[in-house]
Each structure stands twice: as structure tokens, then as C-alpha cells.
C-alpha positions as CSV (number, residue, x, y, z in Angstrom):
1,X,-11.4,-70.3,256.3
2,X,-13.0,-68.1,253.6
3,X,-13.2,-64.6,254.1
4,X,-16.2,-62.6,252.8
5,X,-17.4,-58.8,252.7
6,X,-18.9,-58.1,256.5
7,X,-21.8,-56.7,255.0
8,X,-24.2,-57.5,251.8
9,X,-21.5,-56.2,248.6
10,X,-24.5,-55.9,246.0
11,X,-24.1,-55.0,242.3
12,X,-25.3,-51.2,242.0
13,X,-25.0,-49.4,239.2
14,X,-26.3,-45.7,238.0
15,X,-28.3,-45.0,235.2
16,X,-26.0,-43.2,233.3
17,X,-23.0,-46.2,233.7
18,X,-25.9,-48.5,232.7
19,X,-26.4,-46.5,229.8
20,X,-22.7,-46.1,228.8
21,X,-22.1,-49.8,229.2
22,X,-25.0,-50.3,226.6
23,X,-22.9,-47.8,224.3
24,X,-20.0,-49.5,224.5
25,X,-21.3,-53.1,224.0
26,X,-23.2,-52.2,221.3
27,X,-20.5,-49.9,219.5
28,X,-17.4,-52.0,220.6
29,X,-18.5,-55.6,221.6
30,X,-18.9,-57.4,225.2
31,X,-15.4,-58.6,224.9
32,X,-13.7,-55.2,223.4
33,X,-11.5,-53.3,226.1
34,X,-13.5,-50.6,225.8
35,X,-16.6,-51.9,227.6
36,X,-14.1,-54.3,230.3
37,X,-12.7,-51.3,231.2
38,X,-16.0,-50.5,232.7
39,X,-17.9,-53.1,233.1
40,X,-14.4,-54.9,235.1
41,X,-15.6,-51.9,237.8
42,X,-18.7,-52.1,238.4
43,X,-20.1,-55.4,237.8
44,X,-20.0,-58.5,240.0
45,X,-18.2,-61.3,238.7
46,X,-18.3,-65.1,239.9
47,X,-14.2,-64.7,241.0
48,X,-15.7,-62.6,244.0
49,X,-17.0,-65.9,245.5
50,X,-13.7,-67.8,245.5
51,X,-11.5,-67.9,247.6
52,X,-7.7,-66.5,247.2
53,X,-5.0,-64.7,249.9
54,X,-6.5,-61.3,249.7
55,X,-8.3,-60.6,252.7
56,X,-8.3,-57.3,254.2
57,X,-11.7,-56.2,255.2
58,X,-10.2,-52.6,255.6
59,X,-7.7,-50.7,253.6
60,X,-5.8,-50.1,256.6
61,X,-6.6,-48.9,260.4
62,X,-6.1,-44.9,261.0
63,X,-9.0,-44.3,263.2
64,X,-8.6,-41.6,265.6
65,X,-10.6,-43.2,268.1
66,X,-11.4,-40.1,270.4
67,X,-14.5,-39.7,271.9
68,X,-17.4,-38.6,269.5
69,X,-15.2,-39.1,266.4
70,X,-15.8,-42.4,264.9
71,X,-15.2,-41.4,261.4
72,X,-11.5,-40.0,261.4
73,X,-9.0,-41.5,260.1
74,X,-5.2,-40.1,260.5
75,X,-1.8,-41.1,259.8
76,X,0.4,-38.0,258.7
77,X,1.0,-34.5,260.4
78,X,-1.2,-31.7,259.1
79,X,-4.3,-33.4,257.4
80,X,-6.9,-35.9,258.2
81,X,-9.4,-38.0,256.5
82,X,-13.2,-37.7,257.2
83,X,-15.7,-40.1,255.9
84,X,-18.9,-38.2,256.0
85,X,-21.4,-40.6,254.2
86,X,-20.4,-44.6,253.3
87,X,-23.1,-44.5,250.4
88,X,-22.1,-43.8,246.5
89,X,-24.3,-43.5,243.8
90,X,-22.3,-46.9,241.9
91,X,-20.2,-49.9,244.1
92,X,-16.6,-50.0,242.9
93,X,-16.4,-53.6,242.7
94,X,-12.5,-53.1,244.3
95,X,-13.7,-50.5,246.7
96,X,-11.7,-49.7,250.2
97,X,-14.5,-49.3,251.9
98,X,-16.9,-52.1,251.0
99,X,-17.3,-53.1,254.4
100,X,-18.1,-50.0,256.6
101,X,-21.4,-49.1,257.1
102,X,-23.7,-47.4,255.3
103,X,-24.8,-44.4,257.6
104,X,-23.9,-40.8,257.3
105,X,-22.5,-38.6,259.9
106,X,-24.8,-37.2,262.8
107,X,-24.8,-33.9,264.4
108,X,-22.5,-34.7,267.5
109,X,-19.9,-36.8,264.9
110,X,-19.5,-33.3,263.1
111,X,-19.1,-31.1,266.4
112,X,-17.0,-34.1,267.5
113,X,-15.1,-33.9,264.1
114,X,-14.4,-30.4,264.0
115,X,-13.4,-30.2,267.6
116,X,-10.9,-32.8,267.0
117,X,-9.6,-30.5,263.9
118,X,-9.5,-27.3,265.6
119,X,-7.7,-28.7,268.9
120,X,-5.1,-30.0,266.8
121,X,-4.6,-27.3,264.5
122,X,-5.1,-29.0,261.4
123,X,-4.3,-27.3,257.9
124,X,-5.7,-29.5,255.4
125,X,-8.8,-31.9,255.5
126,X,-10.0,-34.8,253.1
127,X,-13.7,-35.1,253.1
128,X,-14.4,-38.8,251.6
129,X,-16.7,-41.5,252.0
130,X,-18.6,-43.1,250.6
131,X,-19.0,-40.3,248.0
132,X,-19.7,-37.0,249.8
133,X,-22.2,-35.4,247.2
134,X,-24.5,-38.7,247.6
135,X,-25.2,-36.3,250.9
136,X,-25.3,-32.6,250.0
137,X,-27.1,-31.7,253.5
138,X,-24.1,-33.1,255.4
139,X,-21.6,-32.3,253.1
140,X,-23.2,-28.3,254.1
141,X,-23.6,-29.0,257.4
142,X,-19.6,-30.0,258.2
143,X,-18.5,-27.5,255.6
144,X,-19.9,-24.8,257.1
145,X,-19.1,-25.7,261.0
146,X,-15.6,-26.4,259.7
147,X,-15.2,-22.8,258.2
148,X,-16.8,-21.6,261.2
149,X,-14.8,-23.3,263.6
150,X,-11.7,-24.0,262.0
151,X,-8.8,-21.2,261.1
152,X,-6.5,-23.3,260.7
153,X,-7.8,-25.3,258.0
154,X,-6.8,-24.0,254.6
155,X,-7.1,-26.6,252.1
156,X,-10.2,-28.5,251.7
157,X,-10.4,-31.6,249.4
158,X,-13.8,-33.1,248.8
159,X,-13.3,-37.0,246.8
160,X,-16.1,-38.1,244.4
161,X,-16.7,-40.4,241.7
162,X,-19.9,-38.9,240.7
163,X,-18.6,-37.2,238.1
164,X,-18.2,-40.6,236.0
165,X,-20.9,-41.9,237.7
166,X,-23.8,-39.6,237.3
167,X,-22.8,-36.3,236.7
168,X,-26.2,-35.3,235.8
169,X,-27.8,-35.8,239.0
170,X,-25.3,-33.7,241.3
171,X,-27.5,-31.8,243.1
172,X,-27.5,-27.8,242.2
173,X,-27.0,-27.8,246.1
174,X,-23.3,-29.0,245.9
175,X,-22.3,-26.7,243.0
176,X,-23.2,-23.4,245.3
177,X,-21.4,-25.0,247.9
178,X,-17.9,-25.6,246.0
179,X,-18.8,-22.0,244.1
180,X,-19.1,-20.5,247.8
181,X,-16.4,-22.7,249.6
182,X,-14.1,-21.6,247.2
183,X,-14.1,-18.0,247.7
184,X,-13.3,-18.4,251.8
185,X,-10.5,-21.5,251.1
186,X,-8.1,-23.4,248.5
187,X,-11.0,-26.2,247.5
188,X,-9.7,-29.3,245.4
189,X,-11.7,-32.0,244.6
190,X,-10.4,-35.6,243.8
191,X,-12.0,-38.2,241.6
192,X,-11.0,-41.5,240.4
193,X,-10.8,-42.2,236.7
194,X,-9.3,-45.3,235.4
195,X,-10.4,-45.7,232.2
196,X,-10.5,-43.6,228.8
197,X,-14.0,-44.3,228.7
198,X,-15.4,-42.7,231.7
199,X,-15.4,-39.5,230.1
200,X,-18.5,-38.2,228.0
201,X,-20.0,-35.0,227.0
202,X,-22.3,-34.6,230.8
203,X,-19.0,-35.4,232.7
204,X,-17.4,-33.0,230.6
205,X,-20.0,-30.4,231.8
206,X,-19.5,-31.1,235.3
207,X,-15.6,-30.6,235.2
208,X,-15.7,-27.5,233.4
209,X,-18.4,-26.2,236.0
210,X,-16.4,-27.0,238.9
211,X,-13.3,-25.7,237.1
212,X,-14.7,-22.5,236.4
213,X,-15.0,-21.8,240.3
214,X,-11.1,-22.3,240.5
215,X,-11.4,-25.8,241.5
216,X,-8.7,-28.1,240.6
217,X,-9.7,-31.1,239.6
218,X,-7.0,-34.2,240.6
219,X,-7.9,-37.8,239.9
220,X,-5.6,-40.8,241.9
221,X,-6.4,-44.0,240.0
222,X,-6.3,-47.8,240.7
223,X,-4.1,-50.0,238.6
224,X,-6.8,-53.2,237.6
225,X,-6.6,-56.1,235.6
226,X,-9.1,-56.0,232.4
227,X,-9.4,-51.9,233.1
228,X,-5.9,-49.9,232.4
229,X,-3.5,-53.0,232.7
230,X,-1.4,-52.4,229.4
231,X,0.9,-49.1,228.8
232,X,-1.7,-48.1,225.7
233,X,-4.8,-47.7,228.2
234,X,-2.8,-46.1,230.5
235,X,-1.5,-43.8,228.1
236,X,-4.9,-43.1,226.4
237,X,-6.3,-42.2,230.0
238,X,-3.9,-39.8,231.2
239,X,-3.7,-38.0,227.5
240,X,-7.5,-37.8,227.8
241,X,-6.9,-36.0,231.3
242,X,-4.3,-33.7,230.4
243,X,-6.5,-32.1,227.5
244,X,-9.4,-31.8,230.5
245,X,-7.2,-30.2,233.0
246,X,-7.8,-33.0,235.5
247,X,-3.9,-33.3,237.1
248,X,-3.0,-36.6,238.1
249,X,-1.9,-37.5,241.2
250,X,-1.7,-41.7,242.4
251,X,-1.4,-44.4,240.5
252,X,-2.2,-47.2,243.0
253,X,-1.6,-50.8,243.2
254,X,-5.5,-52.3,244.1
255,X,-5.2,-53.1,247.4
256,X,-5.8,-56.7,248.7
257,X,-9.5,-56.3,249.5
258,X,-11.3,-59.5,250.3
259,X,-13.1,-61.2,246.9
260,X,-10.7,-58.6,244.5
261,X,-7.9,-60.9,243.7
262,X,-9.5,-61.2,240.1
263,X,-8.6,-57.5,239.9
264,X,-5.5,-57.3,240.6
265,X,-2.4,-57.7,239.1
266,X,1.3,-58.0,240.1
267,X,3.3,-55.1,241.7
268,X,6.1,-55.8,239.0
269,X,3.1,-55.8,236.0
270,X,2.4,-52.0,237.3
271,X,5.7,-50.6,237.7
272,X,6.9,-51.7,233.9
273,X,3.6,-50.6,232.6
274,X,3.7,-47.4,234.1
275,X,7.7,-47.1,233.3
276,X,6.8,-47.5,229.6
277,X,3.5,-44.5,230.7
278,X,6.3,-42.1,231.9
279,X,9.3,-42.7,229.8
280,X,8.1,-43.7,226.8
281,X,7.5,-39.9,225.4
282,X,3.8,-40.7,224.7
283,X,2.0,-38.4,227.4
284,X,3.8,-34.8,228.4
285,X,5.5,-34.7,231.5
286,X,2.8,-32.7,232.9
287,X,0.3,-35.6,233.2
288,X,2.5,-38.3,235.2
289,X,1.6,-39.7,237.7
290,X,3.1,-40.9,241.4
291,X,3.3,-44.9,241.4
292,X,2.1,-46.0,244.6
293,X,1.0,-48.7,247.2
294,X,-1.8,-48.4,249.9
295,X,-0.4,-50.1,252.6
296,X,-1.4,-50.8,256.1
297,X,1.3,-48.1,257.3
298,X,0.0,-45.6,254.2
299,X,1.3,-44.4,251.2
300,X,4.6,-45.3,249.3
301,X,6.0,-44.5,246.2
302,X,7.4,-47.1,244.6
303,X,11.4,-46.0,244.3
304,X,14.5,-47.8,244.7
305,X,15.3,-47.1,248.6
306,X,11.7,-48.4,249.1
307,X,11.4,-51.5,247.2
308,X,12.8,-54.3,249.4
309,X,12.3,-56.8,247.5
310,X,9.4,-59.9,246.6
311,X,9.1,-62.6,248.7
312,X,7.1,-66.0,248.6
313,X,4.3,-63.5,246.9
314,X,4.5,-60.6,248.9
315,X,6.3,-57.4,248.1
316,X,8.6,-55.9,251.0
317,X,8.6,-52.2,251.4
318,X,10.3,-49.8,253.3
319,X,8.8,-46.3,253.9
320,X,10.1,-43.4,256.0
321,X,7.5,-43.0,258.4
322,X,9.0,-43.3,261.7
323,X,6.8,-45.2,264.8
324,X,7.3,-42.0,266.8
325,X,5.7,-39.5,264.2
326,X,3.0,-42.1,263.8
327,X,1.9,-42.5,267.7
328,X,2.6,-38.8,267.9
329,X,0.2,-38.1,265.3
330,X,-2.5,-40.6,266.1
331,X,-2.1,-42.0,269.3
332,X,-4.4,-45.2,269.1
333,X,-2.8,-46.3,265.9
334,X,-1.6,-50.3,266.5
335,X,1.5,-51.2,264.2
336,X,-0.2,-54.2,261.9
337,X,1.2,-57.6,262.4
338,X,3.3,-57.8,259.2
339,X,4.7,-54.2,259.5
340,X,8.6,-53.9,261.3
341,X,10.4,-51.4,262.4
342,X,13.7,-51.3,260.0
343,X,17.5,-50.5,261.7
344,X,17.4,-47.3,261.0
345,X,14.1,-46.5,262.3
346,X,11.6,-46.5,259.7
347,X,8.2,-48.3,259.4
348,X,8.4,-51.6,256.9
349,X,5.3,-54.1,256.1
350,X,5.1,-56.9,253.7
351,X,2.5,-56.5,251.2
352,X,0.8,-59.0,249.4
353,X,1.6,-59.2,245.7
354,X,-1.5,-60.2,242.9
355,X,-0.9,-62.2,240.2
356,X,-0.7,-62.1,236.6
């Protein structure tokens, strides 16, 4: 049976990738690396429409589940994930979350939210979406109930893409906010760059403003086919991110979101092109990142002890995250249907590979 996005996937782009894909076409060539390593992001291809194995309509099931709090995810011990918005100003055609909705968090979700937080003493929040600075007036709202509310938090990371996207419409409002939010609590903010390319003189101007408020800047990015797939893009990018300060923190296997198996390549493809990134002497080892899988039990770095082996196309892994920690943590998680419980007691799942 063919598995499609639940909800309408459509091809949107910002003006300023529009105009950088224009750049790069016309200085480079539609079929130069240069402008795939873009345009493979953003726009739609035919390949969506067929069908292949990968058909996860979520990146994997954390919700919290308590009453009020519909957009809280959790799986580990002292932070938790909060999707405040759905909407971005560009769709990742790969994106984790293409098949949530679209609306933005009321009133009673944040009390809800924050009351979940503060009962449970939390010390360390992601606020994601969607891309939170689409919606400076929430973004505000929760911010400021959360300091309000919230002792225990002391790390606040707020993820966005705008600043590849459109840096030069981030509203004024969101810069006082990180200016302000920093001087009460440690404020991060994580991106996702995967190509060379994304940078340009107005993202520039964005990352040194948010730096000069004592932001760090951290970027996880996503290992795709056409994008950073050979060690030379992947070295190029994460040069270009040293000399910006950006520090890098996952590179991730794309996940096997429905109508994405275009993008993705093998498990086997990523780990020798990132051995090659991070032993090759070509980028300091200051600006290496974590090799990683998002799996349906959550993160794991690819190491020995966790790479069980590949199997008839899927990838067995082993993590150390224990069934007890995880009900303890979030009591309505379910274990997925091709996760195990090893002899030793730690959570496995077979993961399906791409191809290349």
C-alpha cells in the first residue's frame, strides 16, 4: 500500500533561497554541486511520488501525553522538546515533521507546558517546531512564563533555520528577546546547515548579532544524497563553520521519512565519508562532529558497541538506554514494534538502511 505525507507537503520556498538558487544556477550551472546542494533541500522532486520502504510519518513517538500538553515530546532525564509553532519560513523537503499540523501553541498548551516543566524539575528545554521565530509572539509568550515559572530551567535552546533561510526578515522582536533571555539564562540556539552554500553576507549578519549577545551558535546537520554526500562537501561545510564560530554538534543519518528515499543514502556511505571528514587532517579537531542516527528509541552515535550489524537492508543498533529510564522519564512512551530489549538490558531497534 503506498504511504503518503498525512497532510498537503507543498513546495515553499523564501525569497532569499529563491534568490540564491538563481545565483548559483547562473554562476555554477543547474547540474553543478553547488546549486543541488540547495536546490536537493528545498525543491520537490518526482522521486517523492514513488513508492520505496521508507515510511515513517513521524521521526519517532516521545509525546508526553499529559493533559493540556500536546506538544511535548521527551525521552531522556533533564530536558524536553517543545514544538511551539509547526510553520517554517522554507519546507525541508526531508523534514521530521512534515506531517504535524500547522498550528501554533495556545495559551492553556503554554501554562500546560510550563506546568509539566516546573513539576518535574527540568533543567534544560529545546524550543523547536516548526521554526520558532516564524512566531515571535509565542516564542515571547512561553519564554517569558518559562522564566517566570521555571527555576529549574537553566539552559534554553531555541532551533531555527531562518538564518539560511531568510535571515533578513527575522523580526527585530526576536533579537531583543535572545539579547534579553540571555542575560537571565545560558541561551543556545541550533540551526541546521548542510551545505557550504547556505552561508552569505545577510546570514553572516545574523550570526554575528546573535553571537554578540553570548549566544552560541550549534548547527546538527543531515547527511543527504546530492547535498553533502562526498568527504570534500563535508569538509568544505564544516571549515566554512569553524571560521563562523558555529560549533558542530550531529551529523545525522536522514531518517526514513515517507517519499525521502531519494535522499538518502546508506548508513555505511556516511560513516566512511565522515571517517575520511574526521581523520583525514583536513578540518581542526575543533569542528568534528558526532555521527549519529535518529531512531525511533532516540539518538545513537554510531561506535563499535552500538553497531550490530546490517541486515536484509536494515542496520541493527544497540543503544544504552534502558526500558526503565525510559517509562520513568516519560511514562506513555510505547516501545516501537522493531525495537528489543538486548540481554543485558538495553533498548535495540532495527533501522532501515537507504541506498546508494
Amino acid at each position: 500500500m503506498k504511504v503518503s505525507r498525512l497532510l498537503s507537503f507543498k513546495e515553499v520556498l523564501s525569497n532569499h533561497l529563491i534568490n540564491k538558487l538563481d545565483y548559483l544556477k547562473n554562476e555554477y550551472g543547474k547540474e553543478s554541486k553547488e546549486y543541488l546542494s540547495i536546490a536537493n533541500q528545498y525543491l520537490f522532486n518526482p522521486l517523492e511520488d514513488s513508492q520505496e520502504d521508507e515510511h515513517n510519518l513521524r521521526h519517532y513517538e516521545a509525546d508526553v501525553s499529559t493533559e493540556g500538553v500536546h506538544t511535548v515530546e521527551r525521552l531522556y532525564r533533564r530536558h524536553c522538546c517543545i514544538e511551539i509553532t509547526f510553520n517554517c519560513f522554507s519546507n525541508c523537503r526531508y523534514c521530521l515533521r512534515s506531517n504535524y499540523g500547522k498550528s501554533g501553541m495556545s495559551d492553556n498548551e503554554i501554562d500546560a507546558a510550563v506546568q509539566y516543566i516546573n513539576d518535574n524539575k527540568l533543567e534544560e528545554i529545546l524550543i523547536s517546531g516548526g521554526d520558532p521565530f516564524v512566531a515571535p509572539v509565542i516564542l515571547s509568550k512561553f519564554c517569558g512564563a518559562l522564566i517566570e515559572n521555571c527555576p529549574s530551567l537553566k539552559i534554553y535552546r531555541i532551533a531555527t533555520r531562518t538564518i539560511t533561510q531568510s535571515p533578513e526578515t527575522i523580526p527585530e522582536r526576536v533579537f531583543i528577546l535572545l539579547e534579553s533571555l540571555s542575560k537571565k539564562v545560558r541561551v543556545e540556539v541550533a540551526t541546521q546547515i548542510n551545505s557550504a552554500f547556505e552561508f552569505d553576507e545577510e546570514t553572516d549578519k545574523v550570526i554575528r548579532r546573535i553571537q554578540s549577545y553570548g549566544i552560541t551558535i550549534y548547527s546538527q546537520n543531515v547527511f543527504l544524497r546530492g547535498v553533502n554526500d562526498t568527504p570534500e562537501q563535508l569538509i568544505e561545510l564544516y571549515h566554512q563553520m569553524r571560521l563562523r564560530g558555529i560549533e558542530a554538534h550531529y551529523l545525522f543519518h536522514a531518517d526514513p521519512i515517507a517519499n525521502t528515499h531519494h535522499l538518502r543514502p546508506s548508513v555505511r556511505k556516511m560513516i566512511e565519508c565522515y571517517s575520511k571528514l574526521v581523520n583525514s587532517g583536513q578540518v581542526t579537531g575543533r569542528s568534528k562532529p558526532m555521527c549519529a542516527i535518529m531512531s525511533a528509541i532516540g539518538k545513537i552515535i554510531l561506535l563499535p558497541d552500538n553497531l550490530l550489524g546490517y541486515v536484509n537492508g536494515y542496520v541493527h543498533l544497540k543503544s544504552r538506554y534502558t526500558l526503565e529510564d525510559r517509562l520513568k522519564y516519560n511514562p506513555n512512551w510505547k516501545m516501537p514494534e522493531e525495537a528489543w530489549v538486548s540481554d543485558d538490558g538495553y533498548l535495540c531497534i532495527e533501522y532501515l538502511d537507504g541506498k546508494d
